[in-house]
Each structure stands twice: as C-alpha cells, then as structure tokens.
N, C-alpha and C positions, 0 to 999 in steps of 0.2 A: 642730599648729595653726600658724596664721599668728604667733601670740603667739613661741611657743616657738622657732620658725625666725629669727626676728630675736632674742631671747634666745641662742641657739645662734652663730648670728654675732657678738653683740657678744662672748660670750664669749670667745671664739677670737681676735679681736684684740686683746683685751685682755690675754693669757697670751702674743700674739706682741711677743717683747720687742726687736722691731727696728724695732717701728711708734712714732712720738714720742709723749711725755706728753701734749700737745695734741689731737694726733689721735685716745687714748685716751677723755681726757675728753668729748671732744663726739659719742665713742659712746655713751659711758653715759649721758649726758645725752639722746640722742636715741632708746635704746631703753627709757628709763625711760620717758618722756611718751609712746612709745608705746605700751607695754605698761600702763601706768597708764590712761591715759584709752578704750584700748581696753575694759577691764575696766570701768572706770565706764559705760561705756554698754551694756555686757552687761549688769551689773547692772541698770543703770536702765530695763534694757525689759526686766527679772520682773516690775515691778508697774506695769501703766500705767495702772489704772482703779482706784480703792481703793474706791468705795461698791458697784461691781457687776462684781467679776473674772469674766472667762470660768472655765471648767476648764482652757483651755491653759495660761492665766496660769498659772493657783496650780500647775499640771502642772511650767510651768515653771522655777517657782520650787523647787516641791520636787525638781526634777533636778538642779537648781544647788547644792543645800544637800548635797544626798545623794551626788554626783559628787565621787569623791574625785581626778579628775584636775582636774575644774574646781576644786574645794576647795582643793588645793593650788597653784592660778595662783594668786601674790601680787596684789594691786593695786601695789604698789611692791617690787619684785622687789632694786632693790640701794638698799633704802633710802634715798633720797634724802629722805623727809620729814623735819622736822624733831624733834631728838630727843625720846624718849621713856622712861621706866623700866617702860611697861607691856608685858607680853610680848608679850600676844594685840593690838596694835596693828591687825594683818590684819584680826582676826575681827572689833574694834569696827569699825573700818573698814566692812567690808564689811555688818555690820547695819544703819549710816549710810546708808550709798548703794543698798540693797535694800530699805529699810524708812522712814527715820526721814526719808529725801529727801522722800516721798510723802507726805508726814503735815501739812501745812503750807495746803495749796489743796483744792478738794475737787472741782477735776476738774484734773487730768492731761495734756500730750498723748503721743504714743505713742513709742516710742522714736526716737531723734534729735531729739526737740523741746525736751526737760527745758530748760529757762532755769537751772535750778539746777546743772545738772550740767557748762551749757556756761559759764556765768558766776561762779557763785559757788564751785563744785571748788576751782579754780584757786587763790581765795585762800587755800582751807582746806590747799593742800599745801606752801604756800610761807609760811605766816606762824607763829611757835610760839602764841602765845595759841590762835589762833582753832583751830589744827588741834589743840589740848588741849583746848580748850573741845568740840570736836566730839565727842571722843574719854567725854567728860565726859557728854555729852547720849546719847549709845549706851550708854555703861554702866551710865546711869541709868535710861533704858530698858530695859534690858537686866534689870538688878535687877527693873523693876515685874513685866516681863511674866513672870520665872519667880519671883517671891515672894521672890527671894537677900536677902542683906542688903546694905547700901550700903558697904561698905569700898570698894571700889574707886572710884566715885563720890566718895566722900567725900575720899579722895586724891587724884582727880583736880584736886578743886576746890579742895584747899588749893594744888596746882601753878598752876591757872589765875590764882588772885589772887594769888600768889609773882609769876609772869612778870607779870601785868596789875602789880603795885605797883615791879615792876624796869623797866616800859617808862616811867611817869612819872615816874619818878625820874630814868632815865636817858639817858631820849629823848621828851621833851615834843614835838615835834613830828611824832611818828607819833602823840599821844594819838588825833585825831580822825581817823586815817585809816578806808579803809573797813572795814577788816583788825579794827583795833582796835573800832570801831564793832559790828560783826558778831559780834565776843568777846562784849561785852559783852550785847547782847540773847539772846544765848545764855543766858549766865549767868542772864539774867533769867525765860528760859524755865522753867528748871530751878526755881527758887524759886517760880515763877507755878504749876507743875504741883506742886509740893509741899506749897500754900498757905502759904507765908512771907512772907504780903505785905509785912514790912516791910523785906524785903529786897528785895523786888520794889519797892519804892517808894525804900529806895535806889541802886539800879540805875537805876531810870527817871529818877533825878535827877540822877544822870553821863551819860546816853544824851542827856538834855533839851539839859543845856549842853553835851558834846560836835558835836548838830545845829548849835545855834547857832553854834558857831565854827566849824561847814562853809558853813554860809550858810542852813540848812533843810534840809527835805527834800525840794525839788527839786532842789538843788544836788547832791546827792548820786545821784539820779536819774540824772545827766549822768555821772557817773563810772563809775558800775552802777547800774544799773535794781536789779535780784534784790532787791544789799545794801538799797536803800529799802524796798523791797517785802515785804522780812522784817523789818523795823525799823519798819514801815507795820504789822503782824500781832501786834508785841509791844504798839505802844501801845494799838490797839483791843482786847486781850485783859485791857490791865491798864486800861481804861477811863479812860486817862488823856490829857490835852488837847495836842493837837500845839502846836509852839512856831508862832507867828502870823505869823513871816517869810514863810512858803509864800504867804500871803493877800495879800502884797502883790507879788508875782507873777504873770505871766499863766500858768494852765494849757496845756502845750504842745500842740499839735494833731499828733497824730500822720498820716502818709500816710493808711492805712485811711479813716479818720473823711472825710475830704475827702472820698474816693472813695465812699462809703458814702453822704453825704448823700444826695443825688436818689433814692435810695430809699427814704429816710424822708419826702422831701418829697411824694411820690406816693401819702402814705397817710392816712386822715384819724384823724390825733391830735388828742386833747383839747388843747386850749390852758388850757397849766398857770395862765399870766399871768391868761386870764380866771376863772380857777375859784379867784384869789386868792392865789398861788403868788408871793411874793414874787422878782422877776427874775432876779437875780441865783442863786437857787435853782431856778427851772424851767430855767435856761440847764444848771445841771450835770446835774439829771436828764433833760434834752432827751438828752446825751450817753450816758447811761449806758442809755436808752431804744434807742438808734442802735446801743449796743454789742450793745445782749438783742436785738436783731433779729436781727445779723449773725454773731454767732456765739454756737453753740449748746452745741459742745463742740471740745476743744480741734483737734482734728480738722479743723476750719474754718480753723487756720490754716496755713499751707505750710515753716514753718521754726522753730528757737527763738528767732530776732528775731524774728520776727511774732506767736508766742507771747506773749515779754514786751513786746511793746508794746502786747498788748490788754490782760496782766494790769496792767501799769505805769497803763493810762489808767482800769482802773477802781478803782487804788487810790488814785491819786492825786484821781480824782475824789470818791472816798467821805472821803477826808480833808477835801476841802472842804466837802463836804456837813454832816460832825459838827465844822468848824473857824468856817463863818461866822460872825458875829455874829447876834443876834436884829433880825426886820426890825424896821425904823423905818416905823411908819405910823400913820395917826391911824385907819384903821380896825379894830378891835381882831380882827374877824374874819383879817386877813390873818393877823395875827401867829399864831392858833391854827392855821390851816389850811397856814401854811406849818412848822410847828413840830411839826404833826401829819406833813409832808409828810418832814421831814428825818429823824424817829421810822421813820416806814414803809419809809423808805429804810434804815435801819438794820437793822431786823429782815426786810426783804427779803432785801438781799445776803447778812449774815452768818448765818443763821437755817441758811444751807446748811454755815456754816465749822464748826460749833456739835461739837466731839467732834474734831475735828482739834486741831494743837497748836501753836502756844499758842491756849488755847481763849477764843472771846473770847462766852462766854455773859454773861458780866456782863452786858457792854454790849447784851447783844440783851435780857437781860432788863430792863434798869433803860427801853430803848428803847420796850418793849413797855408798860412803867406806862404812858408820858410820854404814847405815841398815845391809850393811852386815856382821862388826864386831858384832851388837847388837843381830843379828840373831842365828850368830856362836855359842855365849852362851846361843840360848835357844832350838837348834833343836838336834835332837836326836831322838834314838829308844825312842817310847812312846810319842814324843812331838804331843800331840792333839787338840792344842788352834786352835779356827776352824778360828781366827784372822790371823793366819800368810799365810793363803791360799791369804788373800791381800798385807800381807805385802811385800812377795814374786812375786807375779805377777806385782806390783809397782813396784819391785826392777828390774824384769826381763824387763817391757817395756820403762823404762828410761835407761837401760843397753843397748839398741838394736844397735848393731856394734862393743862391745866392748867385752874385752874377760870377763865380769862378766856375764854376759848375761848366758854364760855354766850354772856358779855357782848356781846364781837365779834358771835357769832351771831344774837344777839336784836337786835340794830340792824341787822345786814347786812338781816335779814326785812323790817325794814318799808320801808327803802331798795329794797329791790326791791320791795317789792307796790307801793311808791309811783311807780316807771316801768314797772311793768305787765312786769315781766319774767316770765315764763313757760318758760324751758327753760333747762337747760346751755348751750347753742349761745347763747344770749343776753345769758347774764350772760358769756362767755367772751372776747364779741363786744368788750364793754363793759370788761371788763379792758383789751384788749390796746390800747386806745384810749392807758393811760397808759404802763406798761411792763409787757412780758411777755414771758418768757423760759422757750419751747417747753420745752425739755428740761428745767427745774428747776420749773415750774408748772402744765403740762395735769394732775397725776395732785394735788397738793397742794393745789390751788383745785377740782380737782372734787369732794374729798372734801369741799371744803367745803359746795358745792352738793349735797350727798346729807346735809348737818346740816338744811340750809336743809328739804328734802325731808322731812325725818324731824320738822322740828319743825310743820310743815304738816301734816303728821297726827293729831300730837297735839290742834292747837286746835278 
C-alpha cells in the first residue's frame, strides 16, 4: 500500500548513516503524520452513518477489524504520541477513531468531512492529558461494551489527574488552553456515563472558570470550533448553565446563512414575533429555522469547514436559546409562550442526541415537564395561537413511550379540530411554517398524526 511504500522509504534513510540528523528527523516526522492521519481517515469512513448503517458499512468495518494486514498498520507506526504505560495504546486508539469519534452527533458526514477528525485529532496526538484522557474514554468503553472489569480505566484516570494536577502546578498558563479544556470535559464524560454526578459537578466547576478565563465560549470557537462544540455537549448533558459571557456577544454569522437567506425569505413562515415569541428569541430560532431547511443531512455540505460551521452555528445557537434570560413583559402570555418556545426548542434538537454520549436526556426530559407546565397556562377554550400546533406536536414526539405522550396528544386534538385540519398533508403543511427538518421529522410527526387518527376513533 501507499502507507507502507512511504514507511519503506523513511526506513531506509533513516538506517543510511551518511544522510544528516536533521534530515533524518524531518523524515520521521513527515512519514508519521503521514501514515497517522492517513489511518485516521480510513478509519473514520468505517462508520459514517451510526442511526442507519448500510451493509457495506458494517461490511466494511468488519474487514478492517478482521484484516490482519490492515490490523497490523499502526496509526502511529514510530511512536511519536505522547508517552504511555498502556501496551495496546493502537488498539484503544483505533476503537476511538472507529467507534467512540461517531458517538457524539447523531448525523455524521461521509468520509473526508469528520470536523472531528480534521480538527480535534490533532490535539489529541500532540498533547499528554488529552491523548490519556482519550485513551481513558476507549477503555472505558471498551470495559462497558464487553462486561470486563475497570482496571485499566481505572488506571488510566488516576494517570489523567496525575498529568492534569502536574500541568497546574507546573504550568498555569496552559490551565485554560483548548488541549487542557478538551481533557477535562472528557473526564467529565466518563463520570456523566458512570452516574457520579458529584464528580460530574466538580468537573463542570473547573470547566465553568477555565471558560471564563478564555473569555466564553465563543472565544474558544475562534480557536477550534470541535473543542466548543464538544464542550457545548458536556454542559447540555450535565444540564448545567453556560457562563453569561457568550450573551453579551454578537452571534457570528456564518457565509452559508447570508447565502441561504432569500430562500427562507421566499417562503411563508409564521411570524414568531406576532404569535408572542419574545424577539430576541424568534431572532435565534428564525436561524435555526434557515438551518433545518438547508440542510438535511450531512451530505449537504461540501467539506469538513462547512460541516463544522453548520454544526458550530447550531450549537452555538442552542446555547443561546437555553442561556437567554426570562422575557421582560407585561403581557404575562409572552412570557409562557416564549418559555414554552425555548422548551420546544430544546426537546426538538436534542430529543435526536438522546443515546449518544454524553447523553444529554436530562435536559430533554426536565425540557419536556417545563413545555407542558408553559402550555397548561395558555390552552384553553378559545386558545388560537396557530404556534402551539408546533409547540404541541414537539412536545408529543419527544414524549413517545412515556405517559405525557396522552397529554401532548389530547390537546394537539382539539387544536386541530379547532383549524379544521383534516389530513397529514395539512397538519405537515402547518408545521413546517415554524421549523421543520425533512430528514429528522416527516416519519416522527406522522406518527404523531396516526395517534391524532387512532384517538378519533375512539370518541
């Protein structure tokens, strides 16, 4: 293979002992990052779709597992990571970048697009915390899925807080890099999946003020997107309050969005503002509206920049969304209907992250109470916001198995008998008015509509 021909080469120079030391070194250095990042991207197009693999996929996965010439291509062939006492470094390795990459988002794009792979790799082979911390999250992994016991995990992480308690001590001013930053929400993963919340709580209390002394989490955006982006996935998982720096910040406008506009403007959306949609809050789901139209799955977009700038703009958008403050108005309706608005937004987007890792069901479930206390004080005989026909139908297919599910359903009813809706094609009409996203909602809102159908028969 192309790997092994350039492996074969640096070899050779490097055993010719008339070639300079210099000239040595910046072979190895240049046929490690070949042979490394080549390998990562094999890897990373085994699994490009995780809710719904082809056969080729998982075909191809199980040839890469079972291929004992591909088995034995190292990802770091002369070692250049940073040190280790674990043997099988490769194999955790390689179950990180095959498996545990993929486990985070819950659509994918195809290979050469991973943002993960192109942006955040990097830190994890050049920094010691973070590339023990990785190592730490794969063999903890690696424990759950075959039942082992945690000895190795368990060592891994008395290592990770060794180096983590040797960098503040001994180098305060990489505390808050993104390196170290990225350590840490790892660590927190591990205790978030293990239910240790009070470790989980103090993790998120060094992550809190580490943000803060980067400036927020935009600030850190501008450094690497990913790092936010998965530092964005821990706090939503541990249901805990981003720091308020961000809010006083303008949201950045990415290219896409500009370009995008005049196609949203050519469509007739509900106007959030008049359906009492406090402004500042329909302004961020106007956006995220713009997003669910234009793309659908990851495929739609043409690079791993373009990837991470739609993942970047809807996470940074959703942080706003759960970070605003409560509207200020004297009409006491705004307040529930936009409060209902920010709930629905919440068990919208994340209702799809829900079994991925770090899992952030807390927050979709406590989400899911709040729509329906916010609800409870606006529906009624007479209640004709043509808004809560979404609000409702959110409520109802993040509910699905649980006894609110009824609740949702038995108000979606009279809300539609009360605009005379009569078919699928109707009420679908009437969704996509606020936001509707083809690929995660035709098959989840119809089922809704076939409760709607089923409870019609009964009465």
């Amino acid at each position: 293979s192309t790997i092994h021909s350039v492996l074969l080469v640096a070899e050779t120079l490097l055993a010719d002992e008339s070639e300079q030391p210099s000239v040595k070194r910046n072979v190895l250095i240049a046929a490690t990052v070949y042979a490394t990042f080549t390998n990562l991207r094999f890897i990373a197009s085994m699994k490009m779709y995780p809710k719904e693999p082809s056969q080729s996929v998982y075909a191809s996965r199980s040839q890469f597992l079972a291929s004992s010439s591909i088995g034995d291509e190292r990802l770091d062939p002369f070692e250049t990571h940073p040190p280790s006492q674990e043997v099988d470094v490769d194999h955790l390795m390689k179950h990180y970048f095959s498996s545990l990459v993929f486990n985070m988002f819950p659509y994918y794009p195809s290979p050469g697009k991973n943002p993960q792979t192109e942006y955040y790799a990097p830190l994890i082979w050049t920094d010691p915390i973070l590339f023990n911390v990785t190592l730490q999250l794969s063999a903890f992994h690696l424990e759950k899925l075959y039942g082992r016991g945690n000895e190795q995990s368990t060592r891994l992480q008395a290592e990770s807080i060794r180096l983590l308690r040797e960098r503040v001590e001994n180098n305060p001013e990489t505390c808050s890099c993104d390196q170290t930053i990225s350590a840490v929400a790892g660590l927190t993963a591990i205790e978030h999946a293990k239910g240790n919340m009070r470790m989980v709580q103090m993790h998120m209390d060094g992550l809190n003020r580490m943000i803060i002394v980067r400036g927020g989490l935009n600030a850190i955006r501008k450094s690497n997107a990913m790092v936010a982006n998965i530092v964005f996935c821990m706090f939503i998982a541990a249901d805990e309050a981003f720091p308020t720096l961000d809010l006083e910040s303008q949201q950045e406008t990415p290219g896409w969005y500009l370009e995008s506009l005049p196609l949203v403007e050519q469509r007739e959306y509900l106007d959030l503002e008049d359906c009492g949609v406090a402004s500042e809050f329909a302004s961020v789901m106007k956006g995220i509206r713009l997003l669910a139209q234009c793309y659908q799955t990851a495929d739609d977009t043409d690079s791993a920049e373009h990837y991470l700038s739609v993942l970047s703009f809807l996470c940074s958008s959703m942080q706003r969304i759960v970070s605003l403050p409560p509207p200020q108005s004297e009409d006491v309706d705004v307040y529930h209907v936009t409060e209902a608005c920010r709930s629905a937004m919440v068990v919208h987007v994340f209702s799809q992250w829900c079994g991925h890792q770090p899992d952030p069901s807390i927050m979709v479930s406590a989400a899911q109470h709040n729509l329906k206390s916010h609800l409870k004080q606006l529906l009624g005989p007479g209640a004709n916001n043509p808004l809560f026909l979404w609000l409702l139908s959110a409520g109802a297919v993040a509910a699905v198995g649980a006894p609110e599910r009824a609740w949702f359903v038995g108000h979606l009813a009279a809300i539609v008998d009360d605009l005379g809706i009569q078919s699928w094609v109707e009420i679908r009409d009437q969704l996509k008015r606020v936001i509707w996203h083809e690929h995660q909602d035709e098959d989840s809102h119809k089922r809704v509509w076939e409760d709607l159908e089923a409870l019609e028969r009964q009465s």
